[in-house]
Each structure stands twice: as C-alpha cells, then as structure tokens.
C-alpha positions as a printed Julia matrix, in Angstrom:
425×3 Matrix{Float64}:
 -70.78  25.19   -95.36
 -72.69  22.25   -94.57
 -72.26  18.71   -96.2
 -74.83  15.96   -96.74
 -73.42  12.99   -96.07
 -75.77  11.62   -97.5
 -75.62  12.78  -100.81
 -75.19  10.71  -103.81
 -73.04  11.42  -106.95
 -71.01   9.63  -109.56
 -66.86  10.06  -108.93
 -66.6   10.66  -112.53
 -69.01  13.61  -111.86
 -67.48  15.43  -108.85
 -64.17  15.0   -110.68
 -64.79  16.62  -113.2
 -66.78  19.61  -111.33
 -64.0   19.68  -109.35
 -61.71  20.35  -112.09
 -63.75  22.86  -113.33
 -63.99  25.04  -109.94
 -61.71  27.49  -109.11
 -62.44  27.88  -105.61
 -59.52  25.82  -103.78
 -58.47  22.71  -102.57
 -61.19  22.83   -99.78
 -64.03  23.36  -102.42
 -62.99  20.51  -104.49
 -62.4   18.17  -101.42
 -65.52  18.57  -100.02
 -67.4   17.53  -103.69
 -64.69  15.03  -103.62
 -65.66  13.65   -99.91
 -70.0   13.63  -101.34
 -68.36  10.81  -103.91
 -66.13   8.91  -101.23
 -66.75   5.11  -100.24
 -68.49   4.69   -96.65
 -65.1    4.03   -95.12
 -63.5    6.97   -95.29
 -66.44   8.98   -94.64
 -66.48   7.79   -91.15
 -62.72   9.57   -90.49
 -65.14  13.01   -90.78
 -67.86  11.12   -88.78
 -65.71  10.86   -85.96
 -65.24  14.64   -85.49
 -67.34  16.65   -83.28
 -69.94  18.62   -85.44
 -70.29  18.83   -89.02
 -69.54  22.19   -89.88
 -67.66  23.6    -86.86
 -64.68  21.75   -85.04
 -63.36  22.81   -81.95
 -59.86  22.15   -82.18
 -59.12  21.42   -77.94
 -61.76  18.52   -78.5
 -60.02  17.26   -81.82
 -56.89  17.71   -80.31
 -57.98  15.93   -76.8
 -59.28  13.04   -78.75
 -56.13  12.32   -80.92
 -54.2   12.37   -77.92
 -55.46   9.9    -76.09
 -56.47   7.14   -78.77
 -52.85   6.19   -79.06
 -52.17   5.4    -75.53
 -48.52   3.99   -76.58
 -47.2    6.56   -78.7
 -48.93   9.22   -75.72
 -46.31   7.2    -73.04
 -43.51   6.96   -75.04
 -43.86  11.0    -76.04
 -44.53  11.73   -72.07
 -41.74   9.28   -71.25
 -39.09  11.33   -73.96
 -40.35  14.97   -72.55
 -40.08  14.06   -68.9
 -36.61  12.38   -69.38
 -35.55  15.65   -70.89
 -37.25  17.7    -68.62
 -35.49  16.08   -65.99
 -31.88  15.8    -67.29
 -32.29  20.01   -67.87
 -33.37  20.37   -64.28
 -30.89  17.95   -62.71
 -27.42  19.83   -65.19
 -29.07  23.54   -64.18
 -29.24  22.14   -60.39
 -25.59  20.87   -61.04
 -25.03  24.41   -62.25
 -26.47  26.14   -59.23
 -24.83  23.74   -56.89
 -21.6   23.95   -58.39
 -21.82  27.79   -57.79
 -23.09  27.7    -54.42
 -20.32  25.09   -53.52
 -17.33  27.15   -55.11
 -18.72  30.18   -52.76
 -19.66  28.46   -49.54
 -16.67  28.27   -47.3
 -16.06  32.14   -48.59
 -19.46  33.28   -47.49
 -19.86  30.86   -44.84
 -16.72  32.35   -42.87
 -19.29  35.56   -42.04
 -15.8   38.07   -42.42
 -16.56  41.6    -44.1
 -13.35  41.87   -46.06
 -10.68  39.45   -47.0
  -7.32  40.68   -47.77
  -5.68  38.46   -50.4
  -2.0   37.85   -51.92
  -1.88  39.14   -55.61
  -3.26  37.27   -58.42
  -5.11  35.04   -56.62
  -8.12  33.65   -58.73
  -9.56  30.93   -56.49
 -10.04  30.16   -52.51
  -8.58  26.97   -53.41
  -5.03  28.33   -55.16
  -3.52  30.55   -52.83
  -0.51  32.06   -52.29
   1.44  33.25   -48.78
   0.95  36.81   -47.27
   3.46  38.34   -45.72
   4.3   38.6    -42.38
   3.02  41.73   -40.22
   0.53  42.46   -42.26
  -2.06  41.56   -39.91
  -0.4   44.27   -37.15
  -1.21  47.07   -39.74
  -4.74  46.35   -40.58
  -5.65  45.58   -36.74
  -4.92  49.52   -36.08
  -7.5   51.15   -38.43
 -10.33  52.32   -37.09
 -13.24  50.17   -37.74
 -11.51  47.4    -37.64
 -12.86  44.75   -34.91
 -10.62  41.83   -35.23
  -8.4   40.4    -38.34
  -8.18  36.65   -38.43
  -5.6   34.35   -40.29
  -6.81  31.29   -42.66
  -4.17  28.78   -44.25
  -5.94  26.58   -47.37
  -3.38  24.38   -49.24
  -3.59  20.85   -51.08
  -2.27  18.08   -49.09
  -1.6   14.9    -49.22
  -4.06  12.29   -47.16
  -3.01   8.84   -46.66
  -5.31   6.27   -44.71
  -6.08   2.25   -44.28
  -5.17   1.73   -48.31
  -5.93   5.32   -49.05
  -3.59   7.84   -50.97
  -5.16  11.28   -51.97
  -5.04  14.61   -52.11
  -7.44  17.26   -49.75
  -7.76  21.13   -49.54
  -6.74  21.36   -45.64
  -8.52  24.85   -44.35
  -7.28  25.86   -41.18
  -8.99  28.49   -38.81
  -8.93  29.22   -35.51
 -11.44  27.25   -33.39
 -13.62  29.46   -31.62
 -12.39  32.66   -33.07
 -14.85  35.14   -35.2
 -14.5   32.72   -38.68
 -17.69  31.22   -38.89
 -16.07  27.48   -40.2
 -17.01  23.94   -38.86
 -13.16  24.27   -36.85
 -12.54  21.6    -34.01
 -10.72  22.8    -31.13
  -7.11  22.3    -32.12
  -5.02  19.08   -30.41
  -3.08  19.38   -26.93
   0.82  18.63   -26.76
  -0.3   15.3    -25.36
  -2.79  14.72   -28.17
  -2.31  11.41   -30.27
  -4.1   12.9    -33.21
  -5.37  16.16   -34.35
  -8.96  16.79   -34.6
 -10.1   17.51   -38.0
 -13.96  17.75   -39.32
 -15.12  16.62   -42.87
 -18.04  16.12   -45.19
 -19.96  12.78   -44.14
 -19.97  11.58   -47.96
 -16.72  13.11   -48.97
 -15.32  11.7    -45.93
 -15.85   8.21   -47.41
 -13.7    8.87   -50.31
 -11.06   9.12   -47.5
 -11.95   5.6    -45.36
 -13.75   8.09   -42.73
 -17.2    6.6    -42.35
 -17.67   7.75   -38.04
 -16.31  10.05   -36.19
 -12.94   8.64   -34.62
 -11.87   6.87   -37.91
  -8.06   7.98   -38.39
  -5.82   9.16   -41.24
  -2.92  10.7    -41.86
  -1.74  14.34   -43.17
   2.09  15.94   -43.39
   3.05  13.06   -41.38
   0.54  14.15   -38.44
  -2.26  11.78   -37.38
  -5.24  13.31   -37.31
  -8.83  11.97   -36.54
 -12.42  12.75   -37.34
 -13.89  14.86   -34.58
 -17.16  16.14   -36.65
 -18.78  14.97   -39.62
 -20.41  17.48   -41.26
 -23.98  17.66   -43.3
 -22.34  20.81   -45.4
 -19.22  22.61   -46.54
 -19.18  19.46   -49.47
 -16.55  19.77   -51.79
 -16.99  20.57   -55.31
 -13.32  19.36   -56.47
 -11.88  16.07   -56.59
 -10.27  16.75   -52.99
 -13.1   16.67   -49.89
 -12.33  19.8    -47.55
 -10.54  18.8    -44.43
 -11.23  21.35   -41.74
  -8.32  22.02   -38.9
  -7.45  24.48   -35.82
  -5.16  27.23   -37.51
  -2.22  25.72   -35.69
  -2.28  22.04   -36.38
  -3.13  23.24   -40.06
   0.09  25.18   -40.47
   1.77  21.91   -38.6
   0.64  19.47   -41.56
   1.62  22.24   -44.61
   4.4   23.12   -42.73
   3.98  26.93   -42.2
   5.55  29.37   -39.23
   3.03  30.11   -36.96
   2.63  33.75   -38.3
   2.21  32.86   -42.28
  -1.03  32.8    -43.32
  -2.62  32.39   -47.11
  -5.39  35.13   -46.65
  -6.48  37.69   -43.9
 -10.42  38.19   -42.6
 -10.84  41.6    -41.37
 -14.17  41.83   -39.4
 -15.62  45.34   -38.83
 -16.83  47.35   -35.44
 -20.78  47.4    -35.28
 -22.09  49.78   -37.1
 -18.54  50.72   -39.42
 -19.14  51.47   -43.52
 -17.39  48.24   -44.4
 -17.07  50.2    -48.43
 -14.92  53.33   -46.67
 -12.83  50.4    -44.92
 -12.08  48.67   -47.71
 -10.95  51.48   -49.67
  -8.71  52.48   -46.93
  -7.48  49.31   -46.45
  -6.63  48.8    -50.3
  -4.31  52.59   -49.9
  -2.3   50.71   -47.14
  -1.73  47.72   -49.26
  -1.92  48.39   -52.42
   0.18  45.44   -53.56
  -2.72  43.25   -52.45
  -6.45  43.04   -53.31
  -8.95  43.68   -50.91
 -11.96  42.32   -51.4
 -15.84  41.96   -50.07
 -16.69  38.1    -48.99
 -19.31  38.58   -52.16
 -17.05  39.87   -54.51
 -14.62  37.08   -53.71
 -16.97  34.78   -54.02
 -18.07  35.64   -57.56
 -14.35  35.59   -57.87
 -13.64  32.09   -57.08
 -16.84  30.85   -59.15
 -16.64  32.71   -62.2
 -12.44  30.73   -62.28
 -14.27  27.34   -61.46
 -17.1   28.0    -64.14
 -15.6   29.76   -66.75
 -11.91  28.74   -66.94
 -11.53  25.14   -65.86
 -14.68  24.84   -68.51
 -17.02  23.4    -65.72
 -20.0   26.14   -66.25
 -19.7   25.43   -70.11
 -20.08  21.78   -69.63
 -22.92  22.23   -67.45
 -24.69  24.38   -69.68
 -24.2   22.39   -72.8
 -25.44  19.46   -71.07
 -28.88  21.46   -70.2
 -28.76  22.33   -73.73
 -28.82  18.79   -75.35
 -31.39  17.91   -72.92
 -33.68  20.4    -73.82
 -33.29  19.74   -77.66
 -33.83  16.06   -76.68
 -37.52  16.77   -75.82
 -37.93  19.02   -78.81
 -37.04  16.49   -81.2
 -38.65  13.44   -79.6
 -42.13  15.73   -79.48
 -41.56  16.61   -83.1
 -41.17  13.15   -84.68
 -44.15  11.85   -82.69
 -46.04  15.02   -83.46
 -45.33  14.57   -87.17
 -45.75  10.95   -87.19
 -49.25  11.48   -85.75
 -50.46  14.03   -88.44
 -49.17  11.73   -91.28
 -51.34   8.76   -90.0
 -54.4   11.07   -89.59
 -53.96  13.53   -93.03
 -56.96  11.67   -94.34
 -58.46  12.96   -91.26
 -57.15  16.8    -91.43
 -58.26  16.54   -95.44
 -61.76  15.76   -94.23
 -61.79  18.94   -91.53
 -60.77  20.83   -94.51
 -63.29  19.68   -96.61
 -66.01  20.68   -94.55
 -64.6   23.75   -93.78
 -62.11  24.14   -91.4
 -59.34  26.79   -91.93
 -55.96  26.64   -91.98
 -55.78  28.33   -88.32
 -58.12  25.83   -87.55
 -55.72  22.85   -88.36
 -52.81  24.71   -86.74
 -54.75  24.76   -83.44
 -55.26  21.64   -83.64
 -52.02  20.0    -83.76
 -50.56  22.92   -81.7
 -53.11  21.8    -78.73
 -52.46  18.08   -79.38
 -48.25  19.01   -79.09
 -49.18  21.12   -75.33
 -51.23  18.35   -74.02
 -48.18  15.93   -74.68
 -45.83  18.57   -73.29
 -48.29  18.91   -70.37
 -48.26  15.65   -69.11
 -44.45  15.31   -69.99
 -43.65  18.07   -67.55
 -45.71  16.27   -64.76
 -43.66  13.38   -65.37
 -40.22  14.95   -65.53
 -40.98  16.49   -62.69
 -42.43  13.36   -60.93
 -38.61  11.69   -61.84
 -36.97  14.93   -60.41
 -37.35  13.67   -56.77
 -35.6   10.39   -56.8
 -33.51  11.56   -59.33
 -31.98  14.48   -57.33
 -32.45  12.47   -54.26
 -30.09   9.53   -55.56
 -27.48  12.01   -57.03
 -27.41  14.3    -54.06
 -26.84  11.02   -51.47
 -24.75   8.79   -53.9
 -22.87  11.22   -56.19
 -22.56  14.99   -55.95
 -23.89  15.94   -52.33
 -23.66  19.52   -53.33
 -26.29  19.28   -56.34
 -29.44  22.11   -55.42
 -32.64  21.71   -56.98
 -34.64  25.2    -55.52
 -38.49  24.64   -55.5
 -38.55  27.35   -58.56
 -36.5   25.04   -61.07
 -38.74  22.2    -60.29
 -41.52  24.37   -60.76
 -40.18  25.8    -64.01
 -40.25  22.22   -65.09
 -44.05  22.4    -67.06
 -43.47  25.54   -68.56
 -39.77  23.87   -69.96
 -42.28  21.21   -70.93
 -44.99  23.5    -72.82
 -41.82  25.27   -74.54
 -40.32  21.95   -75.98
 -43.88  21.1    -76.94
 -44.37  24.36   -78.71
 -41.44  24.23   -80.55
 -41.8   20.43   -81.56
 -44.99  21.88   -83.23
 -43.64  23.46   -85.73
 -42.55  21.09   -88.29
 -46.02  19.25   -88.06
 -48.45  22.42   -88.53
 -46.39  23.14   -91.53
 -47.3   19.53   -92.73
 -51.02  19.98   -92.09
 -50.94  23.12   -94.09
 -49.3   22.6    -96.88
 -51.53  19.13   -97.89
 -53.98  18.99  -100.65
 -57.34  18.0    -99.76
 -58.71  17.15  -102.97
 -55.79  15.39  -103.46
 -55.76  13.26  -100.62
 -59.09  12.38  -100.84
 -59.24  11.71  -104.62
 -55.78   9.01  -103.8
C-alpha cells in the first residue's frame, strides 16, 4: 500500500482506529506512522521508495553509516578468520611434519620392530634380518636407518635431539653428509637452519657435541623441520650408531627398495610370511601411522582442532552482538518498513545482507592478516606451519558462514517487534 506522508490526523483518532482493526501490527503501524511527529517520519524518509524496499540497498546503507562499529565488526571477523586459518595450517603442518622424513626417504616398504607406533620411538631389529629380505625376488636393495633420542650438549647448551642416521649416498633419499674419516676431528651432521639455533648452530661449521663425539654442521637445511621439542640431527649410518652406541649391524628399521617395474603389494605380503613377528609396512601407511600417534594420542590434533574451533565461534559471536546491537538502534527504522509494507522476509533480508557484507569484508581482512601472520610464525616460531593457497582461499567463505550464522539471533529480533507498538512509544 501506499502512504501519504502527508496526511493529517489526530493521534487520538488513529488510536483508536487502530484499536478497532483487526488487520495486524503492520495495518495499525502504518495509521499510527500518518499521526507521527515530523521526526520520526524522516527514519521512513530515508529508505529507498515508499512502498517497495530493496533490502541489498537498505542493507548497503546501514552498513556503512556506522563506519566504527563496520571496523571493529571487520576487525573481530578477520582476527577470527585468521586464528582458524593459522590452527588448521598448524594442523596440516603438524601432519606433513610427523610424515616427512618417512616419505621423504623415497623406500617402498619399511620393515619395522613390533609395536612400534612412531618413527620417532623405535625399537632394535635383529640382526640378519637384512640377509633374508635382500634374497627375494624383487627386491633391489634393503637399507639400514638408526633414529634414537640423544643427548646434545654445546657452548651453554644441554638438550635432547632425534639423531637419524643413513647411509650417505646410498638409495635413502635423506639430507645425509658423507660420514667422518678416522682422521676426522668432528663428524659431519646436517640440521634445520631454525631448529639448529635452538642448538647454538647458527652457520655451517658451528660445533657441538653428541655421545661424547664432536660433531659439526656440514649442511643447514631449508626442510626436514622438526615437529617435537628435539630438532632432527641428520648423520652417516656409521657415526650415528657411534654416538647411540650401536654394533655396526643393529639397526632400528629396514628400507626395502623394489626392482623397476616389481608389484611392491605382492612383495610386501611375501615379505610379512617371512617375518611375521614384524610389521611390514608401505612408506604411506607408515606415515599415517606415525601421525595419527602424534595427533591423536599425545592430544596434539585435538588441541589443534579445538583451537580452530574457538576461533571460529569468536567471529560468530562478535558478528552477532554487533548485528543485534545494530537492529536495536534502528527498530524504529524496521517498524517504519513494516508500516509501509514490507514483509517479514523482507526484514530478514535485510539484516541477513547487512550480516554478509560485514562477513565479506571481514574475510578480506583476515585474509589480508594471513600473510604476515603465517610469515612471522613460519620464520620465528614453528617453521613447519603450511598455509596451502586453498585454506587461504577458503578464508571468505569461513567469513560468509560466521556472518550467516551471527544472523540469526538478530532476524529473530526484527521479527518478532511490534510495529504499532513501537511507533505508538
């Protein structure tokens, strides 16, 4: 319907015609809004049209006539938008981490001592095995690995490392310097560049000390960064079993690299009937292995997670109460849509596109603070955190979600109000 404006009737009047309809709030607002001072027929003024709104345009403009409350809403989503990214980056990294050096050593099956849950927590193999396995046919080469904790002691430095000793130049695909000569002062070992600092390595040539062995930095590497506590330290298979303290023929696991061309899934079962006190496993499956322990029983994956979580209801909440707080301040202004004849879908468009253009321009920023952010965690903190260009770009549809949500408690608001009496107060 269309209303004159400027129309001219007593309050007592409208009241009580208003009393007597039986048409709805609406109907008695609008006879209620003919009656209104000049003041707070302006609020309907303001709107676009008189007897059609479109909500985008009602929506657009209370958006952006509260510049503050717009930044601090942006500034809430983004900050939540960006603490889920970085914890689900932490979350990838984390996994990616626990499986590198597995993956990274390139070997088709890995024969491993029972029980063993984690690369990291090994256990000793027996000796000869490695004899066996070398005679079955499609087997190209079987190469030892030792991994232990040790103990690292340098200029005022006491801690403790996960040595990982291969042989250099050999089929395993690790970051292995050529192993020390019997007139070598040190033994060569190769680290992370920012886990090496934890250890007082900052250049290569910077010395420490393992088992009692010097040993000194030969390669500083840009990968292979520890997700633990203890920085991988990376040694030739026989100065690695000098510093644990192992015979030359002990080893913690086996890598069994196949002929060109062999079904690596009929070699592994017929390697798990020869030993069928020990597990044979794909580099994959181990891999999964030794995450699913760091994620699921030290509690790591859980804390990630639930991290993500909180974020995520951060930007919920902090688009709700600014959502709500907005449609209290303007209810004279809903009452007035409603009076002219707006419906209740109408109203619920409207704050529904007011909450996505919020959450719109919330994601942009989150994802504008994702870059530094990552960038300073990754080079000061945890050099193993992965942000993948489809998280980041995930980041305004996280946005538009939160906004949605947020929503919720606000269009119920706007509904539930009584024109008539809202006007009438």
């Amino acid at each position: 319907m269309r209303v004159d404006l400027d129309g001219r009737r007593s309050v007592r009047a409208v009241n009580a015609a208003a009393d007597r309809s039986r048409s709805g709030a609406a109907h008695r607002a609008g006879h209620l809004l003919l009656a209104a001072p000049d003041s707070l027929r302006e609020c309907c003024g303001r709107f676009p049209g008189s007897t059609t709104m479109t909500a985008g345009l009602v929506a657009h403009r209370n958006t952006i006539e509260s510049p503050r409350r717009l930044a601090a809403t942006a500034l809430g989503i983004g900050f939540a938008v960006f603490l889920t990214i970085s914890q689900v980056g932490l979350l990838i990294g984390f996994i990616a981490a626990a499986e590198h050096v597995i993956l990274a050593t390139g070997a088709d099956l890995w024969v491993l001592p029972p029980a063993v849950s984690a690369l990291e927590y090994p256990s000793r193999l027996e000796r000869g095995l490695a004899g066996r396995i070398v005679g079955q046919h499609g087997v190209r080469t079987v190469e030892p690995l030792v991994v232990d904790f040790v103990d690292w002691r340098g200029p005022g430095i006491r801690s403790g490392v996960a040595l990982i000793g291969a042989r250099a130049g050999s089929a395993v695909a690790l970051p292995v310097p050529a192993g020390s000569s019997t007139h070598s002062f040190a033994s060569p070992i190769a680290v992370h560049s920012r886990n090496g600092r934890s250890l007082g390595i900052t250049r290569v040539g910077d010395q420490g000390e393992i088992g009692g062995r010097r040993v000194e930095a030969a390669r500083l590497l840009s990968d292979a960064a520890s997700f633990l506590g203890s920085p991988y330290v990376f040694a030739d298979l026989r100065d690695a079993q000098r510093m644990i303290g192992l015979p030359g023929d002990v080893a913690s696991y086996l890598l069994v690299y196949a002929e060109a061309g062999a079904d690596v899934a009929s070699l592994q079962l017929t390697l798990a009937r020869l030993l069928p006190e020990h597990d044979v496993s794909t580099s994959r499956e181990f891999a999964t292995k030794s995450s699913r322990f760091w994620l699921l029983q030290t509690g790591a994956g859980g804390g990630f997670v639930l991290t993500a979580v909180l974020g995520f209801v951060v930007g919920v909440v902090v688009v709700s109460q600014t959502l709500y707080t907005s449609v209290v301040n303007r209810q004279r202004e809903y009452a007035c849509l409603a009076a002219i004849g707006a419906s209740a879908g109408d109203l619920r468009r409207i704050v529904v596109f007011e909450s996505l253009m919020s959450g719109a321009i919330g994601g942009v920023v989150g994802l504008a603070l994702s870059f530094p952010g990552t960038w300073a965690m990754q080079t000061f903190v945890v050099p193993w955190i992965s942000v993948p260009w489809w998280l980041r770009g995930s980041s305004l549809a996280l946005a538009l979600v939160m906004a949605a949500l947020a929503a919720t408690a606000a269009v119920r608001s706007v509904v539930r109000q009584d024109p008539a009496a809202i006007l009438r107060g």
